[in-house]
C-alpha positions in Angstrom: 130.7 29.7 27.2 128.9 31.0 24.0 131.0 34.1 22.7 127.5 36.1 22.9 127.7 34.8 26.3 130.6 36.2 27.5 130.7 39.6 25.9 127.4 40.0 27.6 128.8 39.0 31.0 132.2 41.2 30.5 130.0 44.1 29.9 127.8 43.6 32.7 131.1 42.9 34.8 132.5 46.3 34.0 129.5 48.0 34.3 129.1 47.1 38.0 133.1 48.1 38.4 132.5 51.8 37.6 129.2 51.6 39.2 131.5 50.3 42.3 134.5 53.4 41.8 131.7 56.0 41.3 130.4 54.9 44.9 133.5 55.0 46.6 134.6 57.8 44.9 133.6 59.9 48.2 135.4 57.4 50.5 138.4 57.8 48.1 138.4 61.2 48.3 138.1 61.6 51.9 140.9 58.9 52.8 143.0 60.9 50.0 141.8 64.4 51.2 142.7 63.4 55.0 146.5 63.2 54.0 146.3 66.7 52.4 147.2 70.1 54.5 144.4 72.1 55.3 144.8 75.2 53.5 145.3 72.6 50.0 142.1 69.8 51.0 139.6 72.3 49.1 141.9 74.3 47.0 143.5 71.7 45.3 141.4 70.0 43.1 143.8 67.0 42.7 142.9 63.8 44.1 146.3 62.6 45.2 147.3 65.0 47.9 150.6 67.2 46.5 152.5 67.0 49.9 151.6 64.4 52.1 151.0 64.3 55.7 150.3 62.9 58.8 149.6 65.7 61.1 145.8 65.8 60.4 145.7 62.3 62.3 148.2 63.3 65.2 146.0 66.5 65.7 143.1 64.8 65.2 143.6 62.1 67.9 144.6 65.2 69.9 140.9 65.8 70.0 139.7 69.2 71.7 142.2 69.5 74.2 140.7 68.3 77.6 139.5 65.1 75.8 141.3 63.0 73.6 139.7 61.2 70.2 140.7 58.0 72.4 138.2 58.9 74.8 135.2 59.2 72.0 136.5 56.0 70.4 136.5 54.1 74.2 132.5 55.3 74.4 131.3 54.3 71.2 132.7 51.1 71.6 131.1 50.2 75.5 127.8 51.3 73.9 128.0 49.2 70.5 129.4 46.3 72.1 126.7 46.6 75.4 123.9 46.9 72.8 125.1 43.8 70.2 125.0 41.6 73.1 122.0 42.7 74.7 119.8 43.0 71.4 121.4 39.6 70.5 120.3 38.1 74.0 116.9 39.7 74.2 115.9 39.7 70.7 116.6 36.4 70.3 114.6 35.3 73.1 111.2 36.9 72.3 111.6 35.8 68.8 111.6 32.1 70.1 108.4 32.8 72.6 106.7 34.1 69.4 107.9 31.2 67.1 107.8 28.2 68.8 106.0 29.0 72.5 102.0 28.8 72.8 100.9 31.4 75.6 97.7 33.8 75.7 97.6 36.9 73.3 100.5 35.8 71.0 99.1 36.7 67.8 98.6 39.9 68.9 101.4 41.0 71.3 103.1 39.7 67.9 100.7 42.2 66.0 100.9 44.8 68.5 105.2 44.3 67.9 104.7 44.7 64.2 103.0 47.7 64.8 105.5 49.5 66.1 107.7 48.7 63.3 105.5 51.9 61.9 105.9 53.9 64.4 108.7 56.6 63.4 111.0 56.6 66.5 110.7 61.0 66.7 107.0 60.0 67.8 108.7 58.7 71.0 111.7 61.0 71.3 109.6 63.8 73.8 108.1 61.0 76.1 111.8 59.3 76.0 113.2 62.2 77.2 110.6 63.1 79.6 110.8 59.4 81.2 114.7 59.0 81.2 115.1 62.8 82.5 112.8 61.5 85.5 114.8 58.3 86.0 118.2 60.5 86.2 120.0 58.7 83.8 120.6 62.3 81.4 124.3 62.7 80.6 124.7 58.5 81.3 124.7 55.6 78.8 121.9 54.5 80.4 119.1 55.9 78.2 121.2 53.8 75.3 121.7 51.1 76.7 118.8 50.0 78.9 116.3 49.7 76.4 117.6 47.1 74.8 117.4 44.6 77.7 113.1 44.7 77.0 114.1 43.9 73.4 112.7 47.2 72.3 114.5 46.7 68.4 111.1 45.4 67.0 112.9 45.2 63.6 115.6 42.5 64.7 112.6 40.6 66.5 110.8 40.1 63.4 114.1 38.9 61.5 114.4 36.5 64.4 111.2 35.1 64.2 111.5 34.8 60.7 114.2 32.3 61.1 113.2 30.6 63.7 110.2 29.2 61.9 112.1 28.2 59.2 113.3 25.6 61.8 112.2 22.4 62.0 109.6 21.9 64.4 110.9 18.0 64.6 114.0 19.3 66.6 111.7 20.5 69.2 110.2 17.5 69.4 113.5 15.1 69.8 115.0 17.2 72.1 111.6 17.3 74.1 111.8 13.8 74.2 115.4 13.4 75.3 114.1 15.8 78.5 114.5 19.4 77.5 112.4 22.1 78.5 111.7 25.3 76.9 114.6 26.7 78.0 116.6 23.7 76.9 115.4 23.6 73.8 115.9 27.2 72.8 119.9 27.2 74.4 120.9 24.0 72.9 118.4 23.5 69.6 117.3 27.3 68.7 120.0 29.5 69.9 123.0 27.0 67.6 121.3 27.0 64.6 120.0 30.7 64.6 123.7 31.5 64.6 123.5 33.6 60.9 120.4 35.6 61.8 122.0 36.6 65.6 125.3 37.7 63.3 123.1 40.0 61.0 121.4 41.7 63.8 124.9 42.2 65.6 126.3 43.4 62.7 123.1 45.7 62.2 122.9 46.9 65.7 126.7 47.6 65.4 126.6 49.5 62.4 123.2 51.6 63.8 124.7 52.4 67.3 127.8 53.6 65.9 126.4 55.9 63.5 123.5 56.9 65.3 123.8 61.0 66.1 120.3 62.0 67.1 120.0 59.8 70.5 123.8 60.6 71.2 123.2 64.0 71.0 119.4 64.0 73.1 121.1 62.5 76.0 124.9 63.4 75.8 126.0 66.5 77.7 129.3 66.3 78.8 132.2 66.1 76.0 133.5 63.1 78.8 130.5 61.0 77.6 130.8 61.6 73.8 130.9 59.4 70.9 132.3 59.5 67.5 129.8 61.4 66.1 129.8 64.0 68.5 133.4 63.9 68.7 133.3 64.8 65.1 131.4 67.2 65.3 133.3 69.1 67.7 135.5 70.0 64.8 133.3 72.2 63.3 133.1 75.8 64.1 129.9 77.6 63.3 132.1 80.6 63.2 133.7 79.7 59.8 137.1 78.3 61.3 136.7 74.6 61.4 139.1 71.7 61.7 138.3 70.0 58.2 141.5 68.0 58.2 141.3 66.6 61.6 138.0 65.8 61.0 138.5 64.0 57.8 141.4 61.9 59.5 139.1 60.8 62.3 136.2 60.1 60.4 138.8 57.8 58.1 139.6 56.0 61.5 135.8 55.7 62.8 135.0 53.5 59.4 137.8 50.9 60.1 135.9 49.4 62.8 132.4 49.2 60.7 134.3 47.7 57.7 136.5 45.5 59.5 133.1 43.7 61.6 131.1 43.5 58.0 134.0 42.1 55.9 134.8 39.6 58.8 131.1 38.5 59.2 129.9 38.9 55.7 129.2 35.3 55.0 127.4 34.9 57.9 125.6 38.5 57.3 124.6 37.2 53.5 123.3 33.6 55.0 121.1 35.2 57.7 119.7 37.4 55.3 118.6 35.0 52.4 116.9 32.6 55.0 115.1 35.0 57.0 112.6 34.8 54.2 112.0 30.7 54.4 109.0 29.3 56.2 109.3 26.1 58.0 
């Protein structure tokens, strides 16, 4: 390597490494700031906490009193894991009928899909709430989870389908040969090879469901039936006398899962991304 070469590259290098500590900086400090004593988290200005202890976390899992944190962390996970497998299912599915299947009105039931891509979800959130209110399912994980079995995620569809026709169509063809149907085709041809893109949109439905606040809080009433977020929230007091430490502890625990499921599917994330944009 050319000594212009490398200077350039080691300047570029530590350029992204700041870049990189002034974006966790946050995360450090709330990691940090969750082992600190309540009176000293915004008094002391200090990033490594003076005295150090654990009693943010031990209060913290302790939750409100009639519910435990453990009972928030149990929901969020039957409703991330119930979505990723159902978006996975379902998504994946329609994005092979609008690939590879020939049927009446594709191009524009594909159009119409598209569409609604546009469609900021608030436009939706009265008649939603009017619709699952009527169905009974208020105060249930129902309105959450249900929509997802009519592939509703138009965003994951279209990633699907981008993949899919970067597929050979000759695979299609041998296998059509050796006796598969459609169904055949898309279990044992479609559904192995689009392993990447199915990761990235578990991995994206994972991250969105756990993190998601709004829809939580539309159709959560009971503290029984809370997630993370709204567990979180619970600390707060609009009085003034608010819970920051416990909340800082337990918002430290809700990103291990997030960062734990991207690290550990991260190649698989990266390749489903860079070949969603190939045609076949």
């Amino acid at each position: 390597m050319k000594p212009q070469t490398f200077i350039g590259a080691s300047v570029a290098n530590i350029i992204i490494v700041l870049f990189g500590i002034l974006m966790l900086y946050p995360v450090i400090w709330l990691i940090m700031a969750s082992f600190k004593e309540g009176s000293a988290i915004f008094s002391d200005p200090s990033l490594i906490p003076k005295t150090w202890t654990i009693q943010n976390y031990v209060k913290g899992w302790g939750g409100i009193g009639i519910v435990t944190f453990s009972t928030f962390f149990k929901n969020s996970f039957t409703i991330c894991f119930t979505c990723m497998i159902l978006n996975a299912a379902f998504c994946s599915i329609t994005a092979y009928a609008f690939a590879r299947l020939e049927f009446p009105g594709r191009k524009f039931w594909f159009a119409i899909m598209m569409v609604t891509l546009m469609l900021p979800s608030h436009a939706t959130t009265i008649p939603r709430y009017i619709m699952f209110r009527l169905f009974g399912w208020i105060d249930t994980f129902l309105p959450l989870i249900v929509p997802k079995l009519f592939a509703t995620d138009a965003f994951f569809i279209f990633l699907l389908v981008q993949f899919v026709r970067s597929l050979p169509k000759d695979l299609d063809e041998s296998a059509r040969i050796d006796g598969c149907g459609k169904l055949g085709i898309y279990v044992k041809i479609i559904l192995p090879l689009s392993v990447p893109a199915i990761i990235t949109t578990v991995l994206f439905t994972f991250l969105w469901t756990w993190d998601d606040f709004f829809n939580q809080l539309l159709y959560l009433n009971s503290p029984q039936m809370y997630t993370i977020p709204m567990g979180l929230r619970l600390f707060l007091d609009s009085s003034g006398i608010s819970s920051w430490g416990s909340m800082f502890a337990m918002s430290v625990l809700s990103l291990l899962p997030s960062f734990i499921l991207f690290f550990s599917l991260q190649k698989y994330f990266v390749q489903g991304i860079a070949t969603t944009g190939m045609k076949g």
